[in-house]
N, C-alpha and C positions, 0 to 999 in steps of 0.2 A: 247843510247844517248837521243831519242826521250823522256823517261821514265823520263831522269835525268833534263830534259830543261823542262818537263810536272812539275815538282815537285818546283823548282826552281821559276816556274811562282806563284804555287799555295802558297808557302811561302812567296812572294815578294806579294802576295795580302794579306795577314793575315795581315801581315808587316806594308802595307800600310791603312790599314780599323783600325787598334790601333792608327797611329800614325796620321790619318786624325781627330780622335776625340781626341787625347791627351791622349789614354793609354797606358802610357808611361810603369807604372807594368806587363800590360798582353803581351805586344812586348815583355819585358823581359823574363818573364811566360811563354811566348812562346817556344823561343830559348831554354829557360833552358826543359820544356817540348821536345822538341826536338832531345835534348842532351843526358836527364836522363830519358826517360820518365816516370816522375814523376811530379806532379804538386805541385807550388809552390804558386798556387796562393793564394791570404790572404781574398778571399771570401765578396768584397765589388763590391760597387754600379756599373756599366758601362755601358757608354755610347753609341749605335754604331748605325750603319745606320738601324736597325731596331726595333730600341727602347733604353728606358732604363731600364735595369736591377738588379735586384738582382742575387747576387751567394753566392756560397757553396765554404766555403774555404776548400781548397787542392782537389777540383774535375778542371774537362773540361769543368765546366759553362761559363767558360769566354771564350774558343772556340766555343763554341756552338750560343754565342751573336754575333760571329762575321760573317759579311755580306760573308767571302770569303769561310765560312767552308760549306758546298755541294755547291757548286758556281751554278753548272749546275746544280742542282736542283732549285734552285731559278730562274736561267734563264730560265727552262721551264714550271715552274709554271708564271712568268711576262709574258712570251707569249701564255701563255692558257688565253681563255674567258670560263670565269663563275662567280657564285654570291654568291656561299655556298662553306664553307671549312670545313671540318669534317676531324681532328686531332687528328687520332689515333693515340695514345700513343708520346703525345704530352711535354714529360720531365715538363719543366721550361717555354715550352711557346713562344717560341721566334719565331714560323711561324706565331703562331694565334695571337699574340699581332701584329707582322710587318703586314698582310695582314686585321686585325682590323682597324688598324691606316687608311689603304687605303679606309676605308669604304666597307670590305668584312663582311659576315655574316657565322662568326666564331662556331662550335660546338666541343669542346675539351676535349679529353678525356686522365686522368692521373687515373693510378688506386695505384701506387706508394704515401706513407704519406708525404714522405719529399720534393718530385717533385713536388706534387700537391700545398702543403704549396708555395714552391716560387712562381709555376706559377700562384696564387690568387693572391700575392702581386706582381708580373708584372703587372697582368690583371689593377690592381687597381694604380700603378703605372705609368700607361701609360693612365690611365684614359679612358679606350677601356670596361668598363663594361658592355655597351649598344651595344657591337659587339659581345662580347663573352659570350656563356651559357657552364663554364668549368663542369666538371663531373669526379667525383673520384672514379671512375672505371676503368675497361678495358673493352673491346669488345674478347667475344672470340663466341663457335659455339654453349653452353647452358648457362645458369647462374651458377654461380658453387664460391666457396671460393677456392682460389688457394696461392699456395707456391711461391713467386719470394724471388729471391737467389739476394741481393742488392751488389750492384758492388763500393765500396766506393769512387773514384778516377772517376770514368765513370758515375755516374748515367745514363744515357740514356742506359746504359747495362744489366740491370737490366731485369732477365727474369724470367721467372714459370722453378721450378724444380717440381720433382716429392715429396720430404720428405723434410720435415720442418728440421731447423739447428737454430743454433745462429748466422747465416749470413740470415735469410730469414725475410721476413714479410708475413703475411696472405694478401691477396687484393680479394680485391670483381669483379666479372668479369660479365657481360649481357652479351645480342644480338642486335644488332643495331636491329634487325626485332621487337623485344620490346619495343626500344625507340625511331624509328624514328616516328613513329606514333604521338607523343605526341609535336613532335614538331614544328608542322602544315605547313608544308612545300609546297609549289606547286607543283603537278606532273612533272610539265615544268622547276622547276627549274634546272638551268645549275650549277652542283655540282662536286665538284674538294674534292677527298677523298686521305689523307695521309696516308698510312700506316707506323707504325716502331717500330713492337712489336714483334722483337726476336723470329722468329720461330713461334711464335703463326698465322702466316699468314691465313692458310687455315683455321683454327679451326674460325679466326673471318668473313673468309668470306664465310664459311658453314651458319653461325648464321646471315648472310645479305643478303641470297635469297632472302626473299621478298623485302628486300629495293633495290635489282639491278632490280629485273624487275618490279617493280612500278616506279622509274624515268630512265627516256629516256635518256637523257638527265648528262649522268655520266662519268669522268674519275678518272682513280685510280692512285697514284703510289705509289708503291707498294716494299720495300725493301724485295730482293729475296735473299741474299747470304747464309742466313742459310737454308732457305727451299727449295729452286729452281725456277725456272725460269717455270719448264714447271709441278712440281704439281699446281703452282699456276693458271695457264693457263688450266690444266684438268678439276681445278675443277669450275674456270668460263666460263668454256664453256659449263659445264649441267645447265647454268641458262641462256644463250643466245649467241649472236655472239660479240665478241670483238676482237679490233685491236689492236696489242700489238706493242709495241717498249722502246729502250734502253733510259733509262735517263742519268746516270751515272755508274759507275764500280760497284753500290750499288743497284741501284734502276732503276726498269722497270716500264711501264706505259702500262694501258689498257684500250679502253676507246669504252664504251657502243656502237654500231652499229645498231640503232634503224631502220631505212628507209629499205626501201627493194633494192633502189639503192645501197646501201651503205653496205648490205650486200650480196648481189649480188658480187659486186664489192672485199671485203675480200673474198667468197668461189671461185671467180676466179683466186685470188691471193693465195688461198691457194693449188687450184688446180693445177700452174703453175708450182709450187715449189714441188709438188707432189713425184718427183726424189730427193727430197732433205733432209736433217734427218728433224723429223715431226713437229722442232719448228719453227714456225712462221719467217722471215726474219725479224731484228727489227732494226727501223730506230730510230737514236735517236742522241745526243749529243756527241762531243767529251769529253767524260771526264776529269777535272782536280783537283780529289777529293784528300784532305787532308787523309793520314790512321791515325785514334788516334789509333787506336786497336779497334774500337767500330763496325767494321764489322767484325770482330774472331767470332769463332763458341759461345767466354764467353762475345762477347761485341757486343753492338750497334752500327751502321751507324755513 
């Protein structure tokens, strides 16, 4: 019951966030997605509380513009302080364009052709070009040409296979340790990093050692459902101490532990719990996330 009153709430906000800007097609869009899941949408303009937008007709663009689609992600990103957002694997755009708008200092990264294409004309669209430095790449743990198998309906699904097909494109991939350098950052600065790249988790944050322990000053989150919860956590804990907790049904958050109070404080917490299996207790949000299929082992958040 609780599952079915959680779902109800989170449709009745979709619902409400179309019909508070008058789109009137993507409420319909909706439902019928709902129904059939298949999208019906006809790939124009829209309006919604975090910009306005370009889409891709018969994809999830026009879910993805909407304020209610990861709700509690948005809600814990509004209650975090910091000044830097780095948007990994950032589709169409629509975190960096909405936290540009607020005067954040946006770093975006799309290594997809046709996602990066809309998310330029959002950027430019929303007139945020002097927030955002997009990048048509990926982030993974070397530089390398890689295989994504393109999800026609889903774009944000879109992930690295191993062998090229007639459903793949070629994308270029770095290491954040390559390019943070270049982007003249302050040690100090207080930086809020997105991840939501299918699997590819560890591999980009092998390639961002040095960038976690050059700023103090860091939290992540981090979608786990294809990779795990706790390789992800193995493997940032060979680069320092971090405190982990739950965002949503999709997404965990880790966030740098610089002080010695403060990590004092996590190895005592870790020590308490010592009788307990060996992940972390993680405190986070009630979730109330929409499923398109884009968290499936074939699809994106």
């Amino acid at each position: 019951m609780t599952r079915l009153l959680n779902r109800v709430k989170v449709y009745w906000l979709y619902f409400y966030e179309f019909l508070r800007f008058a789109e009137f097609d993507s409420a319909i869009n909706g439902a019928l997605y709902t129904l059939t899941r298949k999208s019906y949408s006809s790939g124009k303009r829209i309006n919604s509380r975090l910009g306005v937008f370009e889409t891709r007709r018969g994809t999830l663009d026009f879910v993805y513009v909407n304020y209610a689609y990861e709700v509690d992600l948005k809600h814990f990103i509004e209650a975090h302080s910091f000044e830097v957002f780095f948007d990994v694997g950032a589709c169409i755009g629509e975190y960096s364009v909405w936290l540009a708008q607020n005067g954040y200092r946006c770093f975006t990264f799309e290594p997809v052709q046709s996602s990066y294409e809309i998310l330029t004309k959002n950027i430019a669209l929303n007139k945020v070009e002097n927030n955002i430095t997009a990048f048509n790449y990926g982030l993974g743990e070397k530089p390398s040409i890689e295989h994504f198998k393109l999800h026609p309906v889903n774009p944000g699904a879109s992930r690295r296979v191993d062998c090229g097909t007639a459903h793949t494109a070629k994308v270029e991939i770095k290491t954040l340790d390559e390019v943070y350098p270049t982007l003249n950052l302050d040690p100090s600065a207080k930086i809020l990093v997105k991840i939501d790249i299918e699997g590819m988790e560890v591999a980009m944050l092998k390639g961002a050692e040095r960038f976690l322990k050059h700023f103090n000053n860091v939290t992540l989150i981090i979608e786990e459902k294809i990779t795990g919860s706790q390789q992800i956590m193995d493997t940032l804990n060979a680069f320092g101490t971090f405190q982990y907790g739950v965002v949503d049904n999709y997404n965990m958050y880790a966030k740098k532990v610089s002080s010695l109070t403060e990590v004092n404080a996590v190895k005592s917490m870790v020590s308490d719990e010592s009788a307990a299996p060996a992940s972390p207790t993680f405190h986070g949000l009630h979730p109330v996330t929409i499923d398109t299929g884009k968290n499936h082992a074939a699809g994106k958040n």
